[in-house]
Residue, then its C-alpha position, 0 to 999 in steps of 0.5 A: x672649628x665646630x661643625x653641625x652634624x647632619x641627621x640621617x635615615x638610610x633606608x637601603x637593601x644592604x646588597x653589595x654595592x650599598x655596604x661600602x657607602x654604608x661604611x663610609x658613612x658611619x665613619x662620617x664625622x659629618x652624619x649622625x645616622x639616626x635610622x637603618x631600615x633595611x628590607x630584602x630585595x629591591x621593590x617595583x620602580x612604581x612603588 
């Protein structure tokens, strides 16, 4: 069975709880992970 993958942009912070979904990512078969930027800290919820 052939599947599409589906290409996407993870835009996170890498703190501790963006790292395990991180990795399950990039050992899904369903993602091609075009992008990781990554900035430091969390930004204003108004942003």
């Amino acid at each position: 069975m052939d599947h599409m993958s589906v290409r996407v942009i993870i835009d996170t912070d890498l703190s501790i709880d963006d790292a395990p979904a991180l990795l399950l990512a990039m050992q899904s078969p369903e993602l091609e992970i075009a992008s990781i930027p990554t900035v430091s800290g969390n930004g204003p919820g108004d942003a």
